[in-house]
N, C-alpha and C positions, 0 to 999 in steps of 0.2 A: 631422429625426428623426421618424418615424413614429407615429401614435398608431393602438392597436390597440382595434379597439369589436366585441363581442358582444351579441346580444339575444336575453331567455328572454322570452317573453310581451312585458309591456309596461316588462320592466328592460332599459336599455340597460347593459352593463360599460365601462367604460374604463380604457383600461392605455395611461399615459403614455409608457410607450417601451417596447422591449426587455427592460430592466432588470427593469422593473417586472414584464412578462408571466409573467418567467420565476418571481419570486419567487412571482405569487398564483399559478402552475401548479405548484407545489413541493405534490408531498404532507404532510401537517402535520406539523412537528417543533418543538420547541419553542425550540430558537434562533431562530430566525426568528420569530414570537410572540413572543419577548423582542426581536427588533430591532424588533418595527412593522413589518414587510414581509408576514407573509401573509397569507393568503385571510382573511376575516373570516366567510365562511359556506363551506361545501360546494357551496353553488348559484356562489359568485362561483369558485371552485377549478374548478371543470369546467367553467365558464363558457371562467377563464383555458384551462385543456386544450384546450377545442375549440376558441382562438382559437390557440393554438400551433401545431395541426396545422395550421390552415394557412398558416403562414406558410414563406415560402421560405429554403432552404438558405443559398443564394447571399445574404440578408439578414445573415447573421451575420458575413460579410466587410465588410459596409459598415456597419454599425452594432455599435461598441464597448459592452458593459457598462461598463467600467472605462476613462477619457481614452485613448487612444493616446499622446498628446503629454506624460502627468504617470506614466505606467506602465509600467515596463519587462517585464512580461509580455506585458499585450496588446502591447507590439510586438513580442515573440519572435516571438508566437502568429501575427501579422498577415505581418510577414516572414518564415518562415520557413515561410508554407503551402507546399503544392506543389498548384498548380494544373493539374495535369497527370493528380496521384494524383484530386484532386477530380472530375475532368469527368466519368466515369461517374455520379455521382449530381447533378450541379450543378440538373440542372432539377427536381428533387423538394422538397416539400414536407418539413417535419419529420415529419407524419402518414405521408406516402409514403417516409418512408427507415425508420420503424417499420416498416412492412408489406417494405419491400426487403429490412431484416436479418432479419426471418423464415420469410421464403422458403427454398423447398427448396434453390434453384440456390445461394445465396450461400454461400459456404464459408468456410471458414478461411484458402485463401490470398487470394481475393478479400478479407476484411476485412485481411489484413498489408498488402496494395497499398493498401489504401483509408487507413489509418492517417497516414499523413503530410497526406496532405487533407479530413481534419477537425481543426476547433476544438475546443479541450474544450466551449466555451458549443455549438457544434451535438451533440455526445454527453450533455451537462447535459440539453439540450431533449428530447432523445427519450427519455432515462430517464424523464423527468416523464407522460410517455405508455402506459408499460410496465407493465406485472405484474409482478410479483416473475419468476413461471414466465418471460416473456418473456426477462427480463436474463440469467435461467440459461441459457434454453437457446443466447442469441446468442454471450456472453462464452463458452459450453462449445465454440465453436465455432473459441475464438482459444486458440494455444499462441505465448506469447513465449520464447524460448528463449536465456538468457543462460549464461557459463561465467565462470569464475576457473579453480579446482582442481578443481571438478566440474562439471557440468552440469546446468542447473538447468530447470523449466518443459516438461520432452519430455511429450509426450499418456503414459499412463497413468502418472503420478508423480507424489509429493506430497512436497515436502519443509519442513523443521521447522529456524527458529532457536532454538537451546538457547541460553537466557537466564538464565544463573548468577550474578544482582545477588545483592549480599549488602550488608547496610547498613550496613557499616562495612566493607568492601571483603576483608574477612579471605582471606585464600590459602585457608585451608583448606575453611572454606563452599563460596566459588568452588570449588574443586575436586572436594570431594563432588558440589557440582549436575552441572557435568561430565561425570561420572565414570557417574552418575545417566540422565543424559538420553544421555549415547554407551552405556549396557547398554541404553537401549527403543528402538535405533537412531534417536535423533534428532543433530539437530545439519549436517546436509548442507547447510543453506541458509546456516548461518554461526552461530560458534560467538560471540555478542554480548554483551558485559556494558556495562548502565546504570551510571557509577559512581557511589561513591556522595560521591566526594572526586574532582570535573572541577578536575584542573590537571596541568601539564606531567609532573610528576614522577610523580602517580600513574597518570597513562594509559598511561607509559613502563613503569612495573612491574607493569602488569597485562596490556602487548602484550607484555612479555618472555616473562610466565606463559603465557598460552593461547600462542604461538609454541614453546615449550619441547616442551607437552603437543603439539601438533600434529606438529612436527617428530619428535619422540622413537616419536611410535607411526604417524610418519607416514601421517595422517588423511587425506582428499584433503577438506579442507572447507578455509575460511577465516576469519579472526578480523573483532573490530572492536569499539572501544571507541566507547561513543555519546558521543562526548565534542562542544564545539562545530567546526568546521569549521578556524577556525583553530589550534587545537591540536592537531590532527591534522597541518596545514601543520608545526607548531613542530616536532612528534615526529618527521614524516619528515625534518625539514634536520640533526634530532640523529643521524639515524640508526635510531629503531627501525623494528621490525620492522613497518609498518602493512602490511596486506592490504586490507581493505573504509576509505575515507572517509564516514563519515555525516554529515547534517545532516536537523534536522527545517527542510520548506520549509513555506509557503505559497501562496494565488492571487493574493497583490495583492505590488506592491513595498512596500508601505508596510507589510503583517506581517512581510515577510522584513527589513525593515530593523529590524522589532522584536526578529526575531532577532538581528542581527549580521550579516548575510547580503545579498551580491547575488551577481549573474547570475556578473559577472565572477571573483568570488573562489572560486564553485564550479568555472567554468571552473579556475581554475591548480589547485585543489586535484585537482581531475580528473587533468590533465596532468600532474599530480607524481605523483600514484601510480601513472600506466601507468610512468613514466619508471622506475618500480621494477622493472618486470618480474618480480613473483612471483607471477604466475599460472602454472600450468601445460597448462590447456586451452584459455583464456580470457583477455581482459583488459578486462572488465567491473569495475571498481573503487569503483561510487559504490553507498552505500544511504541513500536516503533516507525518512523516516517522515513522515504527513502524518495529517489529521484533520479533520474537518467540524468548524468553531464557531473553529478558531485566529484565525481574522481581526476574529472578532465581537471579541472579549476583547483582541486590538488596539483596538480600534475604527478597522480598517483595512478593512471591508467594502464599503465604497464603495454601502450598499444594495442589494448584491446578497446573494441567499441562500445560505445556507453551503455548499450543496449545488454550486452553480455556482461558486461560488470552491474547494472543493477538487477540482473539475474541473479549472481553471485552475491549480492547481498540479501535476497531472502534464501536462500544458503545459510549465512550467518543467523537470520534471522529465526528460522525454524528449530535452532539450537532449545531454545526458549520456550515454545510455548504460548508462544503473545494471546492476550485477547482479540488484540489489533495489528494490523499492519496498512500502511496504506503508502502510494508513491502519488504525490508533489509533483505531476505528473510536469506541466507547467509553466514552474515556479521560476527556474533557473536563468531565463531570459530566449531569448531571438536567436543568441549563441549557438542553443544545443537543440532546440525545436522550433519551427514555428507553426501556426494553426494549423496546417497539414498534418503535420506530423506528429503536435502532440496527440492529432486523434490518435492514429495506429501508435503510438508508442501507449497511451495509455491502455488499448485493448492490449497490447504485447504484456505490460506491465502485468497487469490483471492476468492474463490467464497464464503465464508462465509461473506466477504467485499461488495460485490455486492448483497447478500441476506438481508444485512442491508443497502441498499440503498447506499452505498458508492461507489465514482471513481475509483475503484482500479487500480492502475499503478501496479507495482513489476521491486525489485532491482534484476533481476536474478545475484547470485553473489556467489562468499566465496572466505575466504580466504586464505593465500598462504600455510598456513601450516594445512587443513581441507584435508581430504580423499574424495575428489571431481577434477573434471578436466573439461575441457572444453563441453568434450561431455555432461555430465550431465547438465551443462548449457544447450547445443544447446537441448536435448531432454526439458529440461523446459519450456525453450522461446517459441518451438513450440506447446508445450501444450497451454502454456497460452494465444498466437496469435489465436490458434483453438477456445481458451474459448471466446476469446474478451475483451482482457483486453485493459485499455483505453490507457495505452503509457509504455515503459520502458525508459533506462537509454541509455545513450550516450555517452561513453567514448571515446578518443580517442584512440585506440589499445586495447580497453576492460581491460587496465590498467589502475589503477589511482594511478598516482603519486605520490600522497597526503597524498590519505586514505592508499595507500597498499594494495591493495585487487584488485580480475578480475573482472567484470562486463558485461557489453556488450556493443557492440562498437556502434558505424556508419552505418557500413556493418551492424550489424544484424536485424537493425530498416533495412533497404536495404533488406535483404533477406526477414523478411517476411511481408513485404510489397508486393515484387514480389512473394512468392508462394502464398499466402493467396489474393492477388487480393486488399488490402489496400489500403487507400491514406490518406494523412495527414489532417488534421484539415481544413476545407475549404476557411477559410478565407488565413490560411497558404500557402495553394498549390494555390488559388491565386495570389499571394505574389510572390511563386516560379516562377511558370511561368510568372509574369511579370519580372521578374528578368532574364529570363531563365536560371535558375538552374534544372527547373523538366518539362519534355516532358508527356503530356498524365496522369498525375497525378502521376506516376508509374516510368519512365525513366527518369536517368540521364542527360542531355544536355552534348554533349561535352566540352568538357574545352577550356575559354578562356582565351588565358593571359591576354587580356583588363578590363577583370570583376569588373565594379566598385566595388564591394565587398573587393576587392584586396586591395582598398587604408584604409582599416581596421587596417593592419599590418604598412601601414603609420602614421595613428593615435597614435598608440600604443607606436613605437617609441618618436613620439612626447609629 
């Protein structure tokens, strides 16, 4: 194992292996500071920086962060490169494959080719290198493009999961939100309830409700209870109506087993919901949610920084196939981000997602007691609209009831929809405008009181 040394004047740096390199090159965020892994000055952090760039591509194939032999990721990651996608860049430094994806020549189908021949830890590496501006303008370069009942991820479209948690799971809540987020045209990327009561019975009568509402006004979006992985498994052998499979993953085996969770049991859940066949464009079935800091709070980190391990989980992630993927950017407290930082973490997030071929959504978010406020949201969202990310979140009032925590609402899929020149998933804005809900792909329809949409909250009652 290699040991990496830099010298400023008459400080030599030493960076004990890989692992280590990558943490002190981590911009500062505060999980990391709570693990004991980063930088200790600014001088040692750029120190690490300029010791990253130059270190070789081809290094990250032979040298593990995380055992090969005790991790069922790094062997995904390790097995299943493609060394073929790889060889255009193999002989470049991390510094020289920054300077490659900024290039004029490099496009967007050049990065889809490239996708299978990187590691998440060489996409980690180069984020730690980047601007903010950089990651926008490389990720604005990649369209991943997934389908079920719609089609999700096309170059000038943004679309929005409508998230009708209610905290005691009530029909009608559920429904008004709904009812709600489908009149400011949201809802295309997938119609998703948090519950608030995860067991068999209730996931079963909450995929009958959003199935009902779907079916009845037949919507071309798709459902999906975030319930755990294997209950989802239970729900489809009973029979219901499952559309989307969720799981929140992680980078290391050892947080995913904190979930309940391996490789192989996403596998069958995967294969049981194509086996359903109700997609009608598509049959992209997995969505999975992911977050900087989950491993720490494992203490499954294996001293790597958080940053590189939720790199490592869309790793796991792209096994799959998702329709969806999105990171919770946020979520996790004060601990592991705050406002500063979840901005750059969630552009990190975002385009090292999209550099490995992944949908990325993003949950722009935190929570109520995090050193963050709205604006740092609002400056996020429009990074991330600039980058092209495939959909965010839909809350009603950018509150959720449920979970506790801000989000982003209705209006903000609305806002930059309109500055950014957006339109929703096509089959969807179809949809809208038959409905007239959406003028011109862009503009709301005045409101009417007649809206069949309205007899929703009749249902609900009922």
């Amino acid at each position: 194992m290699a040991v990496y040394t830099h010298i400023v004047g008459a400080v030599t740096y030493r960076f004990e292996d890989l692992r280590t390199l990558l943490a002190k090159a981590t911009p500062a965020r505060s999980g990391d500071r709570l693990a004991g892994i980063a930088a200790a000055t600014a001088e040692e952090r750029v120190a690490a920086q300029m010791t990253l760039a130059e270190v070789p591509l081809a290094r990250f194939l032979d040298e593990a962060v995380v055992p090969y032999e005790t991790d069922e990721i790094t062997r995904l990651i390790i097995d299943t490169h493609d060394a073929a996608a790889f060889a255009p860049i193999a002989h470049l430094t991390v510094g020289d494959f920054r300077d490659w994806l900024l290039s004029y020549e490099v496009d967007g189908a050049a990065l889809t080719a490239l996708a299978p021949g990187l590691t998440p830890e060489m996409v980690a590496a180069v984020s730690k290198l980047m601007r903010i501006q950089d990651m926008v303008l490389v990720a604005r370069k990649v369209r991943v493009v997934t389908a079920f009942r719609d089609t999700l991820g096309l170059p000038g479209r943004l679309s929005c999961r409508l998230q009708p948690n209610h905290p005691t799971d009530d029909t009608r809540g559920i429904a008004a939100a709904v009812l709600d987020g489908l009149l400011y045209g949201c809802g295309d990327a997938v119609i998703g309830i948090n519950p608030a009561t995860d067991n068999l019975e209730q996931v079963t009568r909450l995929l009958l409700l959003l199935d009902e509402v779907i079916q009845t006004y037949r919507i071309p979006t798709q459902s999906c209870i975030l319930t755990h992985v294997t209950t989802s498994m239970d729900a489809m052998r009973r029979g219901a109506p499952m559309d989307l499979v969720f799981q929140s993953i992680g980078g290391t085996e050892a947080v995913n087993r904190s979930f309940g969770v391996h490789a192989a049991m996403l596998g069958e859940a995967d294969a049981m919901a194509r086996a359903l066949g109700r997609g009608t464009v598509g049959d992209n079935v997995m969505y999975f949610e992911t977050g900087q800091g989950s491993a720490l709070s494992a203490n499954a980190h294996h001293g790597v920084d958080q940053q590189t391990i939720e790199a490592r989980a869309y790793g796991l992630a792209r096994q799959y196939r998702p329709l969806l993927v999105n990171s919770v950017v946020g979520f996790i407290g004060p601990e592991y981000l705050n406002g500063r930082e979840i901005i750059r973490a969630g552009v990190e997030d975002h385009f090292c997602g999209k550099l490995l071929g992944l949908p990325m959504g993003m949950d722009v978010c935190y929570t109520n007691h995090a050193d963050a406020d709205q604006d740092d949201m609002d400056t996020l969202l429009t990074l991330l609209g600039t980058a092209g990310v495939n959909y965010i979140m839909g809350v009603p009032g950018a509150d959720d009831i449920m979970l506790n925590y801000q989000s982003t609402s209705f209006h903000d899929t609305l806002y930059l929809r309109q500055t950014l020149g957006l339109r929703p998933a096509p089959e969807f804005e179809d949809w809208l405008a038959r409905m007239g809900i959406l003028e011109d792909g862009l503009r709301l329809a005045p409101a009417n009181a007649s809206h069949p949409l309205l007899a929703l909250a009749d249902t609900a009652a009922a």
